[in-house]
C-alpha positions as CSV (number, residue, x, y, z in Angstrom):
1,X,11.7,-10.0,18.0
2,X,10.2,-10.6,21.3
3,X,8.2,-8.0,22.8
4,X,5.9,-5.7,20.2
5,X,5.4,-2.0,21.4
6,X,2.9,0.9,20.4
7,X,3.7,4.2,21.1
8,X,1.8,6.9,19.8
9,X,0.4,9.9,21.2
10,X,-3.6,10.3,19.8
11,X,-5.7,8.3,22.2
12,X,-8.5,7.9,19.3
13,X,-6.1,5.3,16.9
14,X,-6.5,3.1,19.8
15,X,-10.6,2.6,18.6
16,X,-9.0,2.1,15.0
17,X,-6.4,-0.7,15.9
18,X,-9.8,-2.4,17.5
19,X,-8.8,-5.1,19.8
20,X,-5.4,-6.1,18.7
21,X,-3.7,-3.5,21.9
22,X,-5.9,-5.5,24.2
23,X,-3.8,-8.8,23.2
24,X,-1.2,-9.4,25.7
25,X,0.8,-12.2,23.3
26,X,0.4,-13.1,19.6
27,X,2.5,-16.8,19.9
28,X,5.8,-16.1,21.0
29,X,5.4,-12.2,20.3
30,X,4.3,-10.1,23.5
31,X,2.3,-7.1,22.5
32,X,2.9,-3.5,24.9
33,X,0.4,-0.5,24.7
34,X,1.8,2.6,25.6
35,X,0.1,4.9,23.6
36,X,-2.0,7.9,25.0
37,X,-1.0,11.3,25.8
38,X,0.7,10.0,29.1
39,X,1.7,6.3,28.5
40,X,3.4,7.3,25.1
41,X,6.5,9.7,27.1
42,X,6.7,6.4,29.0
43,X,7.1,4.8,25.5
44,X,9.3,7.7,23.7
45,X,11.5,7.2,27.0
46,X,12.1,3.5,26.6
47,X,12.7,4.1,22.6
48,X,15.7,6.2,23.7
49,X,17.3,3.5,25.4
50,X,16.6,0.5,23.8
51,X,17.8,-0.2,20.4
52,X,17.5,-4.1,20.2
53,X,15.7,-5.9,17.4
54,X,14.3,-7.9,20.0
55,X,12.1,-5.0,20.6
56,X,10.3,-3.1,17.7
57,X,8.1,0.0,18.6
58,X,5.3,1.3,16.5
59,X,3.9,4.9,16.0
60,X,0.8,6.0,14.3
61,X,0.6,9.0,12.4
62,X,3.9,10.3,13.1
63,X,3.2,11.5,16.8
64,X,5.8,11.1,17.1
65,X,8.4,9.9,14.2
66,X,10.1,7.3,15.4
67,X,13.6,7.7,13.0
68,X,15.8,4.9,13.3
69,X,14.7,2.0,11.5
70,X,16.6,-0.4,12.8
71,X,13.8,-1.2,15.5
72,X,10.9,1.0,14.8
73,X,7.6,1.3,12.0
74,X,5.5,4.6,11.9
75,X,2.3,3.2,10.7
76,X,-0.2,5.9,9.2
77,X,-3.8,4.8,9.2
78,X,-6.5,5.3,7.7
79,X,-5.0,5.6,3.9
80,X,-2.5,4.6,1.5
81,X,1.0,5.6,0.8
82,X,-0.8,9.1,-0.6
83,X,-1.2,9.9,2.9
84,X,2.5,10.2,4.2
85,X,3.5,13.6,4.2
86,X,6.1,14.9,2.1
87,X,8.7,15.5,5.1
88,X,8.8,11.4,5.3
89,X,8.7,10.0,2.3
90,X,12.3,9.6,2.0
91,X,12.6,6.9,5.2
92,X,12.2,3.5,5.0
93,X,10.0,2.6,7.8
94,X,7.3,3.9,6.9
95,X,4.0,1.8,6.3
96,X,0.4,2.0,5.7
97,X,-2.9,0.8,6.5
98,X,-4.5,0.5,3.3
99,X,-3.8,-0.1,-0.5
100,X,-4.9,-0.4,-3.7
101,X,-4.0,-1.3,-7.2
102,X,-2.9,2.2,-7.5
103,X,-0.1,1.9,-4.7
104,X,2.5,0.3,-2.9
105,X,1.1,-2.8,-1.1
106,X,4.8,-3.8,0.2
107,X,4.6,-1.6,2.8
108,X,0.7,-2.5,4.0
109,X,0.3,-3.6,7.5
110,X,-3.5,-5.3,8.6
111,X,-4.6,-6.3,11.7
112,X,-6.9,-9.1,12.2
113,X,-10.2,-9.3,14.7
114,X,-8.8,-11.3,18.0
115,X,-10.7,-11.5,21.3
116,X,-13.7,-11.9,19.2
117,X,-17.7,-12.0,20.9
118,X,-18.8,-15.4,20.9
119,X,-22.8,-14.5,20.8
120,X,-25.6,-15.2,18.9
121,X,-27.6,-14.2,15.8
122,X,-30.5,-12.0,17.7
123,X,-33.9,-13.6,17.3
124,X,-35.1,-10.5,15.5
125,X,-31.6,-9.6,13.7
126,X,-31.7,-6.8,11.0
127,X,-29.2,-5.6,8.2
128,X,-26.8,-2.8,9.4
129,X,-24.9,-0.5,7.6
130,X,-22.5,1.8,8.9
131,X,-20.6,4.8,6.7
132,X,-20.3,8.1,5.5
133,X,-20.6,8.8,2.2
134,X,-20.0,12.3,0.2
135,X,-21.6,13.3,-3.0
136,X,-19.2,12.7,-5.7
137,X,-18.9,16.2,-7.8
138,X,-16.0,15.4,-10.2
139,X,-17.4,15.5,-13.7
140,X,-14.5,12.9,-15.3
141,X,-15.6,9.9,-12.4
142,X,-19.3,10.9,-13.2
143,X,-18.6,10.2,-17.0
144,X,-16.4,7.2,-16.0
145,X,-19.6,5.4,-13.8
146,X,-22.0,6.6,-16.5
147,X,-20.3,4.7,-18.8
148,X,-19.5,1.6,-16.8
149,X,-22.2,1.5,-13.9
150,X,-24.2,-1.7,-15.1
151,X,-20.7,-3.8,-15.7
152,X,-19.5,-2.6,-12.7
153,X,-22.1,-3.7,-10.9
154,X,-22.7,-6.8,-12.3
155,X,-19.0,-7.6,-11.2
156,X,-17.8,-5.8,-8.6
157,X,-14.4,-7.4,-9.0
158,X,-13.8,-4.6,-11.6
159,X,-12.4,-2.1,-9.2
160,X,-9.5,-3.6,-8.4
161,X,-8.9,-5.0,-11.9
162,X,-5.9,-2.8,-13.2
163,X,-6.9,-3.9,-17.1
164,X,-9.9,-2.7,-16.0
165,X,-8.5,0.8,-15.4
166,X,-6.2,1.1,-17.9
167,X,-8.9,1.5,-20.2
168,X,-10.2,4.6,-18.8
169,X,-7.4,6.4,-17.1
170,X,-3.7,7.3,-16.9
171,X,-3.1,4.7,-13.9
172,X,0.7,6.1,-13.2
173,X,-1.3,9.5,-12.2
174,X,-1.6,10.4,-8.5
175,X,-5.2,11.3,-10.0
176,X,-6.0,7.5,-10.2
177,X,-6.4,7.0,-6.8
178,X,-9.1,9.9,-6.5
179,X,-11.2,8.3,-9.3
180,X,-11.1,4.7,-7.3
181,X,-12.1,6.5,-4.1
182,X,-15.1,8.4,-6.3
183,X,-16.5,5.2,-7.8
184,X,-16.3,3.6,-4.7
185,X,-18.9,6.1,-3.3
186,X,-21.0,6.0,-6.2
187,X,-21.2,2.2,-5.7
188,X,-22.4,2.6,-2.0
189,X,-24.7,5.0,-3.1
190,X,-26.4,2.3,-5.2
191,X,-25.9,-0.4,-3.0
192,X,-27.3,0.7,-0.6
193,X,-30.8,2.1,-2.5
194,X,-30.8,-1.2,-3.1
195,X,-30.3,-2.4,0.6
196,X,-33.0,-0.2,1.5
197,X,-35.9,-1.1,-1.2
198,X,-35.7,-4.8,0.1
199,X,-34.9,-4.7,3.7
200,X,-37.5,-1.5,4.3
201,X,-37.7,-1.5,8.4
202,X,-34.9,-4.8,8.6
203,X,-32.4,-1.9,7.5
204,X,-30.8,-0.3,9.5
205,X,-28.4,2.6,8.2
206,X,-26.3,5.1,10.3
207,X,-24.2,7.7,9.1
208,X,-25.4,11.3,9.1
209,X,-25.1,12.5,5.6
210,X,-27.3,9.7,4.1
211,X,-30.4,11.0,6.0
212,X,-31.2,13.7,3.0
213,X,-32.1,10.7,1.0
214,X,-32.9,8.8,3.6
215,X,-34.9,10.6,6.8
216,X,-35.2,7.1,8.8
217,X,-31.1,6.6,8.8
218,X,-29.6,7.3,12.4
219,X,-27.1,9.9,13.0
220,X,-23.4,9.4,12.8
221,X,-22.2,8.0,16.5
222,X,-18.4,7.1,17.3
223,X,-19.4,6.0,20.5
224,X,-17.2,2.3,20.7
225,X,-20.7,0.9,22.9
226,X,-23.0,2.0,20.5
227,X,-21.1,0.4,17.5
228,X,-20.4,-2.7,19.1
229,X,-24.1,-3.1,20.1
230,X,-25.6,-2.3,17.1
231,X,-23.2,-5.0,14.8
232,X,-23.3,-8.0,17.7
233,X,-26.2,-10.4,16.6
234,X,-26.8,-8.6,13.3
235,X,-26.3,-9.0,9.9
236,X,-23.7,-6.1,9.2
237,X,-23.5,-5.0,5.4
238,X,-19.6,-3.8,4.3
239,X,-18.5,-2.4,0.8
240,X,-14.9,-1.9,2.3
241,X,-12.6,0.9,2.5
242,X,-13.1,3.3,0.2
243,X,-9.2,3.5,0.4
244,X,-8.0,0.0,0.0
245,X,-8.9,-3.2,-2.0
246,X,-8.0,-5.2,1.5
247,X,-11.5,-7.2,3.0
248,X,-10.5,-6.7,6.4
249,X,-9.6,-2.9,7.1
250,X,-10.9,-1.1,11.0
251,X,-14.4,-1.5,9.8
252,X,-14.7,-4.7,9.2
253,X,-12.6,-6.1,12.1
254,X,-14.5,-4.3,14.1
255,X,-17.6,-6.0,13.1
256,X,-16.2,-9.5,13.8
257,X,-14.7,-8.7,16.9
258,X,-18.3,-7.4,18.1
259,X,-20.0,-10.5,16.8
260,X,-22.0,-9.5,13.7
261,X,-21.8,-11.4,10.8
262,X,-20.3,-9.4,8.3
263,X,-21.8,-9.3,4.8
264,X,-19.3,-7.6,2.5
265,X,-18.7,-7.1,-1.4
266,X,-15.8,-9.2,-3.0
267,X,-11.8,-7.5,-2.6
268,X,-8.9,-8.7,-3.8
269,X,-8.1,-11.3,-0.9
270,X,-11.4,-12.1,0.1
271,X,-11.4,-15.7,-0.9
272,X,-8.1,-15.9,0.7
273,X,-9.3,-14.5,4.0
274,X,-12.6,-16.1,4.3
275,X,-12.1,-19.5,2.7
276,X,-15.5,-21.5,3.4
277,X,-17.7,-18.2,4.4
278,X,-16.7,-16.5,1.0
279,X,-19.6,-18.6,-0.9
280,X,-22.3,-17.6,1.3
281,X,-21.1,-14.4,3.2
282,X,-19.6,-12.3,0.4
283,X,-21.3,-11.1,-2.9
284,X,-19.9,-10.4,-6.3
285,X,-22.6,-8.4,-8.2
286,X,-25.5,-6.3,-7.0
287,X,-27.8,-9.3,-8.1
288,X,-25.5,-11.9,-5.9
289,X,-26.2,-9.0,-3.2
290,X,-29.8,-9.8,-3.5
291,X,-29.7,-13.4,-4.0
292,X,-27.7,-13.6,-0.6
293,X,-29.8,-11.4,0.9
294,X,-33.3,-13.5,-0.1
295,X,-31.6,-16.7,1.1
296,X,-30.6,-14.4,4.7
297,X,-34.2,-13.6,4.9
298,X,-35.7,-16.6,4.0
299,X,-33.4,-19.4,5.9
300,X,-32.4,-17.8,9.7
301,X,-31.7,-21.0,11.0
302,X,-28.4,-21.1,9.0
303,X,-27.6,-17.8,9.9
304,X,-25.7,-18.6,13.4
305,X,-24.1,-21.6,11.3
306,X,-22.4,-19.0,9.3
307,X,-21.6,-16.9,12.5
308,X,-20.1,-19.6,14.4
309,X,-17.8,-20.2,11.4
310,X,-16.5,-16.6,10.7
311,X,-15.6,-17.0,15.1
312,X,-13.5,-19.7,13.8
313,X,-11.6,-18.5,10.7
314,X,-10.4,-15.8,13.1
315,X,-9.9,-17.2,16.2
316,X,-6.7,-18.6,15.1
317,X,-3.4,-16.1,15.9
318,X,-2.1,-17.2,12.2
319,X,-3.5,-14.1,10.6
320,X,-2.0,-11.3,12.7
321,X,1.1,-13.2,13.4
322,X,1.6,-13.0,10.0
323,X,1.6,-9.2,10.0
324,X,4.0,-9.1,12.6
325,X,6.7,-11.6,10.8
326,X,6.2,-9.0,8.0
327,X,7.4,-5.9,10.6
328,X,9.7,-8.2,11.9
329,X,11.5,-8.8,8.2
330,X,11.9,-5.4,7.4
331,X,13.8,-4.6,10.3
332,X,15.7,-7.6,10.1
333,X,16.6,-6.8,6.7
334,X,17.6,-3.6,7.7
């Protein structure tokens, strides 16, 4: 493969692929935006005529399908394999954006932070956190955190344990995947009580359904600026995707690229990911949450130490290159 192209029609995946269309080359790959309701007919047009391997296109969400998988991926975001629609399962180009223990991580594509802010930790930083969060209803993951809250909390490895799971539900159901997603929430929920008896006016939440509990929290803005500003210099608290057991997911990158320090809870490839920084920028339990958090408070001259070294770990095209080594494998195997 040489040249890299996405051509999809919805203008507002471009905010959830982050910075990665801004990237001109990735090592010997070039990269080509076309997407947009105009530059995407552009795209569609050249799809038509060019059926090398030398040149893979990619479309999110299925506007539109691009069939022939000999040189094409339709990549749906912002879910797992649940999300393709029925009409598509049957082709073989199809991947996702997120996984879990529950589904097919084969076919999972991530894209890395690149063309990352090299600032500072702001002399007066404060702990953001940035979600929505619904109120879980379903009476069987009510009994199932009820049961299991404190040992869940105390390791928060346990959600993407599949012994874990197998003690409490049918894991080959489709249903699995909606009890992960529910005791996902109901760990933010506690998380972030917690966040918010300890920081008090360091905290800074935003997301417009948490203001019922918590009148200070800022309403929900998807304005690109107003993200960006509020993560750069700050300390910026991430539980993940509710919808993958991946550490790095559009959240997440999003907060590196903008030059916050993220402060996540363990996944499944964290140590992987974050080598060095997964010690002192990730936490296991809610106690390690506070423990980390104490140290943050209480030693800001290390702070822009850590920052500078989570620049570092991605400024590297490794990571993303080898995401597109993984498109470019399917389609040679095809």
């Amino acid at each position: 493969m040489k040249y890299l192209v996405f051509v999809f029609k919805r203008r507002f995946r471009q905010k959830t692929l982050n910075n990665f269309l801004y990237v001109k080359r990735v090592k010997n790959i070039s990269i080509l935006n076309l997407s947009g309701p105009i530059l995407y007919l552009i795209g569609n047009f050249l799809y038509f005529f060019l059926r090398s391997k030398k040149v893979i296109f990619i479309s999110c969400d299925g506007l539109d399908y691009l069939h022939r998988a000999k040189n094409s991926i339709n990549l749906w975001m912002g879910g797992t394999s649940y999300k393709i629609p029925n009409e598509y399962k049957e082709y073989r180009n199809n991947f996702v954006s997120a996984s879990t223990i529950f589904t097919d991580e084969s076919r999972l594509l991530t894209f890395f932070p690149t063309n990352i802010s090299h600032n500072k930790i702001n002399s007066n930083y404060k702990f953001v956190y940035v979600s929505e969060n619904r109120k879980i209803e379903n009476q069987d993951s009510l009994k199932i955190w009820k049961k299991n809250k404190d040992k869940i909390l105390n390791n928060l490895s346990l959600i993407d344990n599949l012994e874990f799971w197998k003690k409490l539900i049918d894991i080959n159901n489709e249903s699995a995947q909606s009890f992960y997603v529910d005791i996902k929430s109901l760990i933010r929920l506690e998380l972030v009580s917690t966040l918010n008896n300890i920081l008090k006016d360091k905290f800074v939440l935003v997301g417009s359904n948490w203001k019922k509990n918590y009148p200070n929290a800022l309403e929900t803005n998807y304005s690109d600026k107003f993200i960006g500003d509020l993560y750069r210099g700050n300390i910026c608290v991430d539980f993940g995707s509710k919808n993958s057991e991946k550490c790095i997911y559009p959240r997440s990158c999003k907060i590196v690229e903008s030059g916050g320090l993220l402060f996540q809870s363990i996944h499944k490839d964290s140590k992987e990911i974050f080598k060095d920084l997964f010690n002192k920028t990730c936490f296991v339990s809610l106690k390690d949450m506070e423990e980390k958090i104490n140290f943050f408070l209480n030693n800001s001259d290390q702070i822009q130490k850590l920052l500078i070294s989570q620049q570092k770990n991605f400024e590297s095209d490794d990571f993303n290159y080898k995401t597109i080594k993984k498109i470019e494998n399917f389609v040679g195997s095809i």
